[in-house]
C-alpha positions as CSV (number, residue, x, y, z in Angstrom):
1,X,-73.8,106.0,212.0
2,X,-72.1,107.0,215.3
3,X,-72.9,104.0,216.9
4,X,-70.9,101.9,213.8
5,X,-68.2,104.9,214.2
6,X,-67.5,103.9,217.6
7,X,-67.5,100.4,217.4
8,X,-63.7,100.7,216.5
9,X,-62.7,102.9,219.5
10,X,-64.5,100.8,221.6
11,X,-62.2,97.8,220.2
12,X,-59.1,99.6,220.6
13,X,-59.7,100.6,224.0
14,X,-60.5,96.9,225.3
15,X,-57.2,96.0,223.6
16,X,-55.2,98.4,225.6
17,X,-56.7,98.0,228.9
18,X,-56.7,94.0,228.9
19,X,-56.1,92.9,225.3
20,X,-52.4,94.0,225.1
21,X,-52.1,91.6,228.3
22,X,-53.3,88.2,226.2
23,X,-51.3,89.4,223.4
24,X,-47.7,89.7,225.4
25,X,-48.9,86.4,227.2
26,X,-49.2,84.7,223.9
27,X,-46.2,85.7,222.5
28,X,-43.8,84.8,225.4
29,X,-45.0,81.3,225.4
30,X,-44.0,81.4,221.9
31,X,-40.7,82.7,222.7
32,X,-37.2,80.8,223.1
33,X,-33.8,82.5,223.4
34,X,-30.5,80.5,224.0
35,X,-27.0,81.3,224.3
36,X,-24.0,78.9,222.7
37,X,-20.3,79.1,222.9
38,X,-20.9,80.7,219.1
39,X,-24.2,82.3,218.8
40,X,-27.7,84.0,219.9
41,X,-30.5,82.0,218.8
42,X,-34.2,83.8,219.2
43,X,-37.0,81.3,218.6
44,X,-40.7,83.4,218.0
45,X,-43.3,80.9,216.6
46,X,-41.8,79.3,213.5
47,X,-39.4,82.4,212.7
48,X,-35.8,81.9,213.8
49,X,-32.7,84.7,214.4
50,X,-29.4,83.3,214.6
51,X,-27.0,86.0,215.3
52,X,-22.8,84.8,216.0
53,X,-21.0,86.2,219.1
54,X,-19.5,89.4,218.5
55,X,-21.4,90.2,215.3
56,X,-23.9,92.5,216.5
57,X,-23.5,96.5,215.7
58,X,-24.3,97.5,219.1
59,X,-25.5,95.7,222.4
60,X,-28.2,97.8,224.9
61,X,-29.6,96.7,228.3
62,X,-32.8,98.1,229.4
63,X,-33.3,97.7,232.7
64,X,-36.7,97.7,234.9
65,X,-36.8,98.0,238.7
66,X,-38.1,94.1,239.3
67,X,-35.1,93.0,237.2
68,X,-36.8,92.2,234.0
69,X,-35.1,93.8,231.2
70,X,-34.6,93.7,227.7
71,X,-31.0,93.3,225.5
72,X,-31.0,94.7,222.1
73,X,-28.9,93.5,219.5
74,X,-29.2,96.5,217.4
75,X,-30.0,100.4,217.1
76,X,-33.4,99.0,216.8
77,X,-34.2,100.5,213.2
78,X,-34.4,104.4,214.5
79,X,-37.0,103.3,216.9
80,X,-36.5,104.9,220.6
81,X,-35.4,102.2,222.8
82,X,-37.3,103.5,225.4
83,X,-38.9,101.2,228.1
84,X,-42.1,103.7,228.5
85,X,-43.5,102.5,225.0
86,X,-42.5,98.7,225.8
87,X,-45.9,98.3,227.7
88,X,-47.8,99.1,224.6
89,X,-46.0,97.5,221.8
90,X,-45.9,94.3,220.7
91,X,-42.8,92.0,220.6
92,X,-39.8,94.2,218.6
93,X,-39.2,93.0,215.3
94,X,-35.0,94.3,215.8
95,X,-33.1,91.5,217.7
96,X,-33.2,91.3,221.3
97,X,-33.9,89.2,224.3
98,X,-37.7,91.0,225.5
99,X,-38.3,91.3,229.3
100,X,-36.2,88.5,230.5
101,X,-35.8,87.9,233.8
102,X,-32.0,88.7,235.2
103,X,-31.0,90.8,232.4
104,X,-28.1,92.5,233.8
105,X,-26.5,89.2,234.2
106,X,-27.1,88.4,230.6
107,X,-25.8,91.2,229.9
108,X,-22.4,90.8,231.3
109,X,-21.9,87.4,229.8
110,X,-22.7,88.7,226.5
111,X,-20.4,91.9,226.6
112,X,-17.6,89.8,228.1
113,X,-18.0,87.1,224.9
């Protein structure tokens, strides 16, 4: 009985030491985002967000040391926007542009629209 008992720590733990990496890999080749003179359109496998300039509660950057961040589009639902979880969570279901590459840029032509 221990042996079956294990058998899902065992799974859990190869998820989060190379299974989490296949899983955000997946997901950003799913992944679209673009930018009009109107709106914010996020593309993740068949599901579509279309969100119009200036509509948006609040706008966040996160910002990582490479230059990857992420720009919510939200207060994210009560969930901490903290970039120390981002590693082991999946995509966010709130809004945002996930780990793109020149965020801070982004950023400024978003906040000036």
């Amino acid at each position: 009985i221990f042996k079956l008992w294990g058998i899902p720590f065992v799974i859990a733990g190869i998820y989060f030491v190379v299974g989490r990496f296949i899983h955000d890999c997946i997901n950003r080749s799913n992944t679209y985002y673009a930018i009009t003179n109107r709106r914010i359109i996020i593309k993740r496998g068949s599901k579509t967000q279309s969100i119009t300039l200036g509509q948006w509660p609040t706008i966040k950057l996160d910002e990582y040391a490479d230059g990857f961040g992420t720009i919510a589009f939200s207060d994210a639902d009560g969930i901490p926007f903290n970039r120390n979880l981002g590693i082991w969570m999946a995509t966010p279901s709130y809004p945002c542009f996930f780990r793109i590459f020149n965020a801070r840029d982004v950023y400024r032509k978003l906040s000036d629209s």
